[in-house]
N, C-alpha and C positions, 0 to 999 in steps of 0.2 A: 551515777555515771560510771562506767566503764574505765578502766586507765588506757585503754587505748584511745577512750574520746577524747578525753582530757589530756593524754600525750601530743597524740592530735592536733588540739585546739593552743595549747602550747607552745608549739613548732609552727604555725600559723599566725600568733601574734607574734612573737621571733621574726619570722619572715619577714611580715609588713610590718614593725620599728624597724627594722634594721632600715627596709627597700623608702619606707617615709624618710628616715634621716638621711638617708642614702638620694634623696631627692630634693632633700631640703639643701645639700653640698654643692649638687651638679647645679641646683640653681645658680649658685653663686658667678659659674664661668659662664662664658659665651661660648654659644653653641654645645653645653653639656647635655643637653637632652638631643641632640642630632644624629649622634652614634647610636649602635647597637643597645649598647647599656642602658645609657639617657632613655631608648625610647620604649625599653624590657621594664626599666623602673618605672616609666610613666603607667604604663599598662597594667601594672599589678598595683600600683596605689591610686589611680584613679577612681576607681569603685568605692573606694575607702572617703578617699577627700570631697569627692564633687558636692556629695547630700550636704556635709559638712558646711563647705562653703556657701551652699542654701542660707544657712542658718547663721550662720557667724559672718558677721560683716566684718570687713578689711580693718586693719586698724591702721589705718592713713597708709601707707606703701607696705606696711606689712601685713603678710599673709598668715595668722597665728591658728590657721586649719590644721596643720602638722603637727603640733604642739599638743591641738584639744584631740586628735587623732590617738597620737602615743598613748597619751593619757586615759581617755577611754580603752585604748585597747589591753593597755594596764590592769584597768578596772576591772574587764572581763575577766583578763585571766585568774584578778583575785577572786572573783564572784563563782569562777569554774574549778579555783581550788578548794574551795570549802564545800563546796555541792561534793569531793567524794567521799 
């Protein structure tokens, strides 16, 4: 691969850890997802979490999709550093 891809790919899992954790916060308050931000973050990690939540059931009130999210997206990155 290219170091532009992998710059790329990069700056992409960056983006969505950051905008997950950055979702996993706003949950916390009332009404954080109502604003602008809340609903920019919602929108760019949805894509991400929904399959997710397919697949991994709730663990009694908590929602630990964001969690196996990072973590996979971790994974890739390590998987797309050694591929150069």
């Amino acid at each position: 691969m290219s170091n532009a891809v992998v710059n790329f790919i990069f700056a992409l899992i960056q983006v969505l850890t950051f905008a997950i954790f950055g979702r996993a916060i706003l949950s916390w308050f009332p009404g954080g997802s109502d604003n602008f931000i809340g609903r920019f973050v919602f929108e760019i990690t949805e894509p991400v979490l929904a399959p997710l939540r397919r697949i991994i059931p709730m663990m009694g009130a908590f929602d630990i999709t964001p969690i196996v999210a990072i973590i996979l997206l971790q994974v890739i990155g390590q998987v797309a550093s050694r591929l150069t």
